[in-house]
matplotlib code that plots the C-alpha trace (Angstrom):
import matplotlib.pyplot as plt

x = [0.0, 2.9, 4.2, 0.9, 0.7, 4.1, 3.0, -0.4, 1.2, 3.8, 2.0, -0.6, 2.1, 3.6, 0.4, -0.5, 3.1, 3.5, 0.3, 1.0, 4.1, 3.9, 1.2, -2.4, -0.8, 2.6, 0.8, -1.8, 0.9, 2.4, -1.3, -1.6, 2.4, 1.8, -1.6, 0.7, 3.3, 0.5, -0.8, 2.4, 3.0, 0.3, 1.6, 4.5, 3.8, 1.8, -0.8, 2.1, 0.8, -1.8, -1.1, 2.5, 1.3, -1.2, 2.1, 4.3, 2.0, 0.9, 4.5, 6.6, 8.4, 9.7, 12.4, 12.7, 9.2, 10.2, 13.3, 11.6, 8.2, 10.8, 13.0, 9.9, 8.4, 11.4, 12.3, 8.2, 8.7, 11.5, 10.6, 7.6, 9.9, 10.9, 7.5, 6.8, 9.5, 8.4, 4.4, 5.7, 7.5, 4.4, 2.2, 4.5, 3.8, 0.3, -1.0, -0.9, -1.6, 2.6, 4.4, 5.6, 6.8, 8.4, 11.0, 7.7, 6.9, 9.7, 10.3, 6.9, 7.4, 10.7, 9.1, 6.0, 8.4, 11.0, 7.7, 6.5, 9.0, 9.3, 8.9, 6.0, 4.4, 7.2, 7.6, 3.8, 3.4, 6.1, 4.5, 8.0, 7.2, 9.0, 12.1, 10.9, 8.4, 11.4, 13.3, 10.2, 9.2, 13.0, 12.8, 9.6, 10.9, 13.9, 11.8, 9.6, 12.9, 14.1, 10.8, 10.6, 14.3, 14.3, 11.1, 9.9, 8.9, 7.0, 10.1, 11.5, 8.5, 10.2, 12.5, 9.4, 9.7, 13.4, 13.5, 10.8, 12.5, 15.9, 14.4, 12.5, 15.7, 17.7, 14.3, 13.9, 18.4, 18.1, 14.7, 16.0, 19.3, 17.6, 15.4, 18.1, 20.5, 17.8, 16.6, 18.3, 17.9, 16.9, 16.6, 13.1, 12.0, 9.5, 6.5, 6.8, 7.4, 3.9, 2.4, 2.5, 1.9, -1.6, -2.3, -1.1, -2.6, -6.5, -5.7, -3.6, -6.5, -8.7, -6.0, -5.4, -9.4, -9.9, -7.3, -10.2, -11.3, -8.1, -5.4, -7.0, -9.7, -6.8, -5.1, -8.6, -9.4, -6.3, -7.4, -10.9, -9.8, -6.8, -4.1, -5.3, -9.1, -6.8, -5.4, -9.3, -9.8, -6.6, -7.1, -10.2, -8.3, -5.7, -7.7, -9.7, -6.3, -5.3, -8.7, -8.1, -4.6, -5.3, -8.2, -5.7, -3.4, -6.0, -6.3, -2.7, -2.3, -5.6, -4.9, -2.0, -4.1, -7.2, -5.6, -4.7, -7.6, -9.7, -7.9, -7.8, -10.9, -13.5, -16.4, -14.6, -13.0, -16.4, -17.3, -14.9, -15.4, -18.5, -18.0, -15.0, -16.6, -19.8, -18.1, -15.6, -19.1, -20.4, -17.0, -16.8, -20.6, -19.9, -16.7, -18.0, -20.7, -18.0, -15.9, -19.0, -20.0, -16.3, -15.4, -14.7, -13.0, -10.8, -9.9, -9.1, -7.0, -5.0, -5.0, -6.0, -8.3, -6.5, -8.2, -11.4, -13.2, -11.8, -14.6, -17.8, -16.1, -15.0, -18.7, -19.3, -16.7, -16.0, -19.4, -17.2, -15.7, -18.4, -19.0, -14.7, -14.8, -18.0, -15.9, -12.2, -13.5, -15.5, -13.3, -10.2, -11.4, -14.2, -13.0, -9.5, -8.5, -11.1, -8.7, -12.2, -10.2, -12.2, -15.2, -12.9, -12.0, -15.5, -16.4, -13.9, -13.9, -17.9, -17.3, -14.4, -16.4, -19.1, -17.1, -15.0, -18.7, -20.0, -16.9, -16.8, -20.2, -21.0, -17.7, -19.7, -22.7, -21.5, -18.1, -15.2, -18.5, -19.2, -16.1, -17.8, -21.1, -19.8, -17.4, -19.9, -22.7, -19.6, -19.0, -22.6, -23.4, -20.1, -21.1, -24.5, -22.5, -20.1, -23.1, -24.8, -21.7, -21.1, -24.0, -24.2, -20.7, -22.5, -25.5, -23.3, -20.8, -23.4, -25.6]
y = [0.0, 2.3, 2.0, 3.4, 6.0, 7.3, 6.6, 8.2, 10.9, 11.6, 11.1, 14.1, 16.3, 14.4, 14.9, 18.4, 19.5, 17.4, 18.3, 22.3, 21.8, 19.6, 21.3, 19.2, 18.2, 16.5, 15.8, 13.7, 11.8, 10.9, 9.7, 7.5, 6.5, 5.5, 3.8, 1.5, 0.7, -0.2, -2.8, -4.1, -4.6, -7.2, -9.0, -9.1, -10.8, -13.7, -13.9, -14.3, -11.8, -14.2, -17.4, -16.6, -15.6, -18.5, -21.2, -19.6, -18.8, -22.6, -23.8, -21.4, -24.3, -26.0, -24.0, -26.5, -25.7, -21.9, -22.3, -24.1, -22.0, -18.9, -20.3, -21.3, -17.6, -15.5, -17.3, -17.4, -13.8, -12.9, -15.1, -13.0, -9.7, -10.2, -10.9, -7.7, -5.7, -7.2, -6.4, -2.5, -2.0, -3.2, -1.0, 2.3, 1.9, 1.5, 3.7, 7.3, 9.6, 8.4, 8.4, 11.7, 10.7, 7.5, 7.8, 8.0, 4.8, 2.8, 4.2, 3.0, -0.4, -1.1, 0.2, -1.7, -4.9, -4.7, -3.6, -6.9, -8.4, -6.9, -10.4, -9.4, -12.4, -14.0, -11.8, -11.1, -15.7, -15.5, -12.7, -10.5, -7.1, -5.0, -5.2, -4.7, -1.9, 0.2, 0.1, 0.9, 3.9, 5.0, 5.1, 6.5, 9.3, 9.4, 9.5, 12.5, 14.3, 13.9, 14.7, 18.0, 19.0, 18.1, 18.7, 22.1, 21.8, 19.8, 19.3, 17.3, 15.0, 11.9, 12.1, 11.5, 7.9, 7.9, 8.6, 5.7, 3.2, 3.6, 3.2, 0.2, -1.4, -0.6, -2.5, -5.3, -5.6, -5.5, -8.0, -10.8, -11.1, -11.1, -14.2, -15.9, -15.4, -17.7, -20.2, -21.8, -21.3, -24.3, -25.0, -26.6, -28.9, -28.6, -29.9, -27.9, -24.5, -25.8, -26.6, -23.5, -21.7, -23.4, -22.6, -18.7, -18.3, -18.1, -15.5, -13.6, -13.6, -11.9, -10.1, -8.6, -7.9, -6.0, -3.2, -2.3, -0.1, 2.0, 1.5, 0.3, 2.9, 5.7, 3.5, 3.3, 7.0, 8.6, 7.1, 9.5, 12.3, 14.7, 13.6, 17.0, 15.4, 12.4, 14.7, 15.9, 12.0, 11.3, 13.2, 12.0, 8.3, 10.0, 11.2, 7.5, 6.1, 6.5, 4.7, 1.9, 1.6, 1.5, -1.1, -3.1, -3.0, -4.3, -7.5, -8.0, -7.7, -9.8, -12.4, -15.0, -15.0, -16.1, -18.4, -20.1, -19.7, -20.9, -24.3, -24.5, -22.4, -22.2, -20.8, -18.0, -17.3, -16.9, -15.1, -12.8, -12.0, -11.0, -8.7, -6.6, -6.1, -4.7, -2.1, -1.0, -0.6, 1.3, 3.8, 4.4, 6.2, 9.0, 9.1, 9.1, 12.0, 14.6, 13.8, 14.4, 17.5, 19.1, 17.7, 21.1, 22.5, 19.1, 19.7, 23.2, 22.4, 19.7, 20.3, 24.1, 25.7, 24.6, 21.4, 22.2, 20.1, 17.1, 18.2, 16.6, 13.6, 13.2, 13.6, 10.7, 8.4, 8.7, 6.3, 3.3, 3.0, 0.8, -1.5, -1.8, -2.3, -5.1, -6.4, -6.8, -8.2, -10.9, -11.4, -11.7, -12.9, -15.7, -17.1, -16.5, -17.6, -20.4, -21.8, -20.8, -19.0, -19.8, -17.3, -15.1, -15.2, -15.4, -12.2, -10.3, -11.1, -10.1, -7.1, -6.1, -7.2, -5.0, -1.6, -2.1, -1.7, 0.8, 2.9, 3.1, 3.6, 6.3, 8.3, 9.4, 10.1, 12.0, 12.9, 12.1, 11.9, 8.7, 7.2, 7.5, 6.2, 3.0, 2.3, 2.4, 0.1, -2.2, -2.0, -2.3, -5.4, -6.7, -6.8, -8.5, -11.4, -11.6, -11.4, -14.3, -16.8, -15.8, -17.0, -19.8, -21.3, -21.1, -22.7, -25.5, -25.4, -25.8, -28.5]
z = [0.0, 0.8, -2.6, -4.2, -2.0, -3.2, -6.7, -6.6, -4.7, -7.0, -10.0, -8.5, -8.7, -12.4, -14.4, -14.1, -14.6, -17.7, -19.2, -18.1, -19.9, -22.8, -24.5, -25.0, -28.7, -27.3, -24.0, -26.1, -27.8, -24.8, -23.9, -26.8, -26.4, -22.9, -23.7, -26.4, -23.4, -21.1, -23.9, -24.0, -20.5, -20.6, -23.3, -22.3, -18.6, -20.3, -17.1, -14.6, -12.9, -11.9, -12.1, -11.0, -7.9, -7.5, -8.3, -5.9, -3.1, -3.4, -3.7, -2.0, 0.4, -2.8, -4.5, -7.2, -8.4, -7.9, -10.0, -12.6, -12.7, -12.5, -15.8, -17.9, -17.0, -18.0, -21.2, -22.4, -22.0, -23.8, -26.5, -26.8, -26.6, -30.1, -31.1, -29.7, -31.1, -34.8, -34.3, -32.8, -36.0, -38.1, -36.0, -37.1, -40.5, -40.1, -37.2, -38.4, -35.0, -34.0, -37.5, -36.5, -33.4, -34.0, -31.1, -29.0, -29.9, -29.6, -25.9, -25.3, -26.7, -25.3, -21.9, -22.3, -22.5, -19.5, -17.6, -18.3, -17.6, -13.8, -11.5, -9.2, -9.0, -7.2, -4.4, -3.8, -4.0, -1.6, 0.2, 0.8, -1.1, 1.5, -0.7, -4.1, -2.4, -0.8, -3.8, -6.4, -3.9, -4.0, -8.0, -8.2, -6.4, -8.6, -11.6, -10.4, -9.2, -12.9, -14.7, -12.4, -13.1, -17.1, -18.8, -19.5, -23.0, -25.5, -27.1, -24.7, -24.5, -25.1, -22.4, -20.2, -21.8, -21.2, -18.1, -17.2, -19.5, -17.2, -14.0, -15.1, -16.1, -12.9, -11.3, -13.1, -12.4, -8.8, -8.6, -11.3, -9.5, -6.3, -7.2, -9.1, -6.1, -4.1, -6.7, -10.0, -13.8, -15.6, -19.2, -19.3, -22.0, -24.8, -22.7, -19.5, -21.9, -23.5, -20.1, -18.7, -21.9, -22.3, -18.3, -18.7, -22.3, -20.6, -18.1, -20.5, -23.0, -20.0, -18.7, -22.4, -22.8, -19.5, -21.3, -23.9, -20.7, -20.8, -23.1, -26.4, -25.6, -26.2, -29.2, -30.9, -29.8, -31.7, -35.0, -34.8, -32.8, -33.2, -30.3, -28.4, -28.5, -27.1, -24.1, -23.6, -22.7, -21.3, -18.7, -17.2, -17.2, -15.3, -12.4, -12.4, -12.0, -8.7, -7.2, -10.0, -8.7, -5.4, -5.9, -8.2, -4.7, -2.7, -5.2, -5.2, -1.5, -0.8, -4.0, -2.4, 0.8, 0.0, -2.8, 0.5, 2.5, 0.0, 0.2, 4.1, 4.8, 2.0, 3.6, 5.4, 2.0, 0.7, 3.6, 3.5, -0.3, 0.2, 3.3, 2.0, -1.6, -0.3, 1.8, -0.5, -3.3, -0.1, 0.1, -3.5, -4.0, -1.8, -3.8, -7.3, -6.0, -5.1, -8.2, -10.6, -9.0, -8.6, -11.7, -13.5, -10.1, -10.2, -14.0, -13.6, -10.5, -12.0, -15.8, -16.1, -18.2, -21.6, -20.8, -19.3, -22.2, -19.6, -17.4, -19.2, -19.7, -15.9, -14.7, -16.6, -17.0, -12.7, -12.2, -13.6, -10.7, -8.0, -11.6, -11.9, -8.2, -8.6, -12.0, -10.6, -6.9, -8.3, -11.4, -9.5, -5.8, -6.7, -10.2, -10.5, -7.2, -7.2, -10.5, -12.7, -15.4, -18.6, -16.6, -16.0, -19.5, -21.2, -19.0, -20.3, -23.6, -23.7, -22.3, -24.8, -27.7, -26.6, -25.7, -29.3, -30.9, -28.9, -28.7, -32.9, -33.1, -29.5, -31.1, -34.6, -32.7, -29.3, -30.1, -27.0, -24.4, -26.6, -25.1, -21.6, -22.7, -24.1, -21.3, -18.6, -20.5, -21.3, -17.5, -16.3, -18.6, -17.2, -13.8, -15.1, -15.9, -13.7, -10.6, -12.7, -12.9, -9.3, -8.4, -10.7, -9.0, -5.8, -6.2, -7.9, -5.1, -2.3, -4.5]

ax = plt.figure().add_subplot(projection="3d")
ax.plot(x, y, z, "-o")
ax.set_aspect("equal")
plt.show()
């Protein structure tokens, strides 16, 4: 939790200064830049985020299993690094809002992949994140520091990327020679590469759907709007950030747990679920009321007025949150952790299927307000399912 704190906190102070000094054009092609390195993130980690976590937590005595899971993991990934880098040059010649700003876009690829690369998983299955927490709180800072001291222009946009890029490396460094000072690399064979592909590929698929509610929202946006319409939108995802991070911290902190309590305990598990997800739908109301009414006071604050046009959106787009909170909860706490991944998957996949079609079609009718529209029916049908299959798996579970 500490580390989001100094990331939310930092990034309160990061956002408005960029966006003050970047200009809405440069600042919305950092949008859509970032929006590409937060897709590839994703890719890049292959589900490890989840299942990782869920093999470790499980099998954290055994540090065969941990060396093996750990070898399999990395090279997966970097195999799928050079996939990457191959589909990032494709995507150059053929998405026209960054051909301009080419050295945006490989920053953002190259960042998206060492992100993805960044071993969580193993530190929150083996549940020891006060290292990697320190030492991501102590960069963070360093980034701010740099970002503060360096940019002061649009023309220096890219450095923004830069600057990220480096601190990710020094990250991932320290945390790959900290594992790999505990455990052993292996070269595994052909089936267990294959294995663990087939488990991952499921939660990767959902994992890769539930971005159509941020990041391909902004990739798709850019090819209908002008990249300062992008900043316009942008900015509203900014401000929903910090509760989205701080829910997503909850589920991380709360995830190896009750992967074990749902083996020793089941019906306190399920107990438990329930309890914690209704209060936090209860905090987040009250929440979302004063956000909607301030919203113009919050865009002027942060943004200023070159971007009041953030405002509308805001009011909108901020009653997402108690259906992301419903979404994630269940998605994550009842059928990821219960080992139901094809739900999981199905869910997401609906609901990505659904906000692609209304975003293309809301965006000729309503302009960037559209963009809200169609996220929030995404979300509310969403939660529809996800409350049916929910209950489905309980009425099963207690036949």
């Amino acid at each position: 939790m500490s580390v989001q704190l100094v990331i939310n906190l930092t990034s309160l102070i990061l956002v408005p200064l960029l966006s003050r000094n970047l200009g809405p054009n440069v600042w919305g092609i950092y949008l859509l830049s970032q929006s590409i390195m937060n897709f590839v993130t994703p890719l890049i980690d292959f589900g490890s985020d989840y299942i990782g976590t869920r093999f470790v937590s499980q099998n954290r005595t055994s540090n065969l299993e941990l060396s093996k899971f750990g070898s399999i993991a990395l090279i997966v990934k970097s195999a799928f690094s050079l996939v990457i880098l191959l589909i990032g040059l494709i995507f150059y010649f053929n998405y026209p809002p960054l051909q301009d700003y080419p050295l945006f876009l490989f920053l953002a690829v190259i960042s998206g992949i060492i992100s993805g690369l960044t071993p969580w998983w193993y530190f929150q299955g083996i549940e020891k994140m006060v290292f990697p927490s320190f030492l991501t709180i102590v960069l963070y800072l360093i980034y701010g520091l740099l970002i503060w001291k360096i940019i002061d222009g649009p023309e220096e946009g890219w450095k923004v990327l830069l600057i990220y890029l480096s601190i990710n490396v020094i990250l991932n460094v320290v945390l790959f020679y900290k594992i790999f000072s505990e455990l052993t690399f292996f070269i595994p064979k052909t089936y267990e590469i294959i294995n663990y592909t087939k488990e991952a590929f499921v939660l990767f698929l959902a994992k890769m759907s539930d971005l159509v509610y941020g990041s391909i929202s902004v990739i798709i946006l850019g090819l209908f709007v002008s990249p300062i319409g992008v900043s316009y939108y942008g900015n509203s995802e900014k401000v929903l950030k910090i509760p989205r991070i701080s829910i997503n911290t909850l589920l991380r902190v709360l995830y190896p747990k009750l992967s074990k309590m749902l083996i020793n305990n089941p019906d306190e598990a399920d107990s438990f679920k329930k309890k914690f997800l209704l209060r936090l739908i209860c905090l987040s109301l009250p929440f979302c009321m004063l956000v909607a009414y301030f919203s113009k006071e919050i865009i002027l604050f942060i943004f200023g007025m070159k971007y009041i046009q953030s405002a509308d959106i805001l009011r909108l787009m901020i009653w997402i949150i108690p259906l992301f909170i419903l979404n994630k909860m269940i998605g994550i706490l009842w059928f990821v952790a219960s080992k139901k991944d094809i739900i999981f998957l199905k869910v997401n996949m609906i609901g990505m299927a659904i906000n692609i079609l209304l975003l293309i079609l809301f965006l000729s009718f309503y302009g960037l307000t559209g963009i809200a529209y169609s996220l929030i029916i995404s979300e509310f049908t969403k939660s529809i399912i996800v409350v049916f299959y929910a209950s489905k798996a309980k009425q099963i579970r207690n036949s």
